[in-house]
Each structure stands twice: as structure tokens, then as C-alpha cells.
C-alpha positions in Angstrom: 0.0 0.0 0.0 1.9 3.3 -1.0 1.8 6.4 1.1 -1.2 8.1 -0.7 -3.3 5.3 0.3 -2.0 5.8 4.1 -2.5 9.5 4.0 -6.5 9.0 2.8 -6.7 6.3 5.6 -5.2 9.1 8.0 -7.1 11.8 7.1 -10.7 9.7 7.3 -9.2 8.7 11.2 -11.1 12.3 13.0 -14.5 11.2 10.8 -14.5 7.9 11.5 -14.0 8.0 15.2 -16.4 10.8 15.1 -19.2 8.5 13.4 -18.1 5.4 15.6 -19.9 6.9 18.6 -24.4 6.0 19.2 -24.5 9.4 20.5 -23.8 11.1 17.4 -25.0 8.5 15.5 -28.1 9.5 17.0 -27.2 13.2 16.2 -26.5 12.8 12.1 -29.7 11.1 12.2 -31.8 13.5 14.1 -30.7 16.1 12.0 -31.4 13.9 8.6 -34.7 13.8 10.2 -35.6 17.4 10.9 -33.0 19.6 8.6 -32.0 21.9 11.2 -32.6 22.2 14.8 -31.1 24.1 18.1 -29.2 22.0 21.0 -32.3 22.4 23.6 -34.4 20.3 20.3 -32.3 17.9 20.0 -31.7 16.9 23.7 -36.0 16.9 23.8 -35.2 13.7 21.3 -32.4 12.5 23.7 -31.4 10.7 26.8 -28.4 13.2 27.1 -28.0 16.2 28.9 -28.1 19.6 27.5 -24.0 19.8 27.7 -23.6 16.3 26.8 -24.8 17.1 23.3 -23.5 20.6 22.9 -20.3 17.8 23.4 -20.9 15.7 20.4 -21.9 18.8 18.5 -18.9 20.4 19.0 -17.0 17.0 17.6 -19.5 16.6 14.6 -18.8 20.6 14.0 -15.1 20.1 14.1 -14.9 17.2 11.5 -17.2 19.6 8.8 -20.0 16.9 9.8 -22.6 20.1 10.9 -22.5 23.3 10.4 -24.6 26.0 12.8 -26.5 29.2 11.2 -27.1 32.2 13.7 -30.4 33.4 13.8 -31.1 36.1 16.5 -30.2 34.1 20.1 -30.5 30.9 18.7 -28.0 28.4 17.3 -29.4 25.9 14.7 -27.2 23.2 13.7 -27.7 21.4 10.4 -25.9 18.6 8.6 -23.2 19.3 6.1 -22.7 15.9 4.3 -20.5 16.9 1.5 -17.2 17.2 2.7 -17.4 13.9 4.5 -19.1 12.2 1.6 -16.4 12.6 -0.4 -13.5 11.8 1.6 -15.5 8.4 2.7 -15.7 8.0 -1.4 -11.8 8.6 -2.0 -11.4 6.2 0.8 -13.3 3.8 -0.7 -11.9 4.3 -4.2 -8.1 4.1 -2.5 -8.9 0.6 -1.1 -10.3 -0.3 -4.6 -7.5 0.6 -6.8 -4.8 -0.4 -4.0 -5.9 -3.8 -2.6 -6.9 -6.5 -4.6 -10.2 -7.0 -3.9 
């Protein structure tokens, strides 16, 4: 496997931790679900405290998993698929064209 290969494996490391967790599993979901929604919202649709998911949002909003639009006092955080879309597609193409499959 040559070092391009290892450097898309590294950089999918943050995302794929990131998506490993239930909690923000539950998150990406949630916010398939409803398009956009404010951290008091999505803990009414969770176990979790209120600082427990501003947490996991904080990861998801790190790895360019969600993004949040201001709007007055209130925060709304929304999914942002792209990005991680296509690095989880390069991955995938990497392990195709590098590993015999």
C-alpha cells in the first residue's frame, strides 16, 4: 500500500471515530430527520443532557460533519454531508484501486 493510500486512511481517522460513537450517531440522524434544529431540540429527542450534546456537536462541528446558522439568540445546527461524503468516497476508491479485492 503506498503512502497516498495511508494519507487518505489518516485523514478519514477524525471522521470515522467521530461517526463510531451512538450518540452522534443518533445526532447525524436527528438532523437527517428534521433539517435543522437548536441544541435544547435535540436533547427533547435525547437521553443526554443539555451539555452532553452541545459535546458531540462540537466534535461533529469540528470534523465539517454540521454546520450551525445564527439566527437572533438561537444556534441551529444542520448537517453538512459533503465534505465527509467525499473523503469516505476517495477512501473507498483508494482501497479499490490499491488492494486486490
Amino acid at each position: 500500500m503506498g503512502q497516498q493510500a495511508i494519507d487518505v486512511f489518516r485523514s478519514c481517522i477524525p471522521l470515522l471515530q467521530a461517526l463510531s460513537d451512538p450518540a452522534r450517531q443518533d445526532i447525524i440522524l436527528l438532523l437527517a430527520k428534521h433539517d435543522r434544529l437548536t441544541v435544547n431540540e435535540i436533547t427533547e429527542h435525547s437521553t443526554l443532557s443539555r451539555p452532553a450534546i452541545s459535546h458531540h456537536l462540537k466534535i461533529l462541528r469540528d470534523i465539517q460533519l454540521v454546520t450551525i446558522e445564527q439566527k437572533g439568540t438561537q444556534r441551529f445546527y444542520s448537517l453538512a454531508l459533503e465534505p465527509s461524503i467525499g473523503l469516505l468516497k476517495q477512501l473507498i476508491h483508494t482501497v479499490e484501486s490499491t488492494c486486490d479485492l
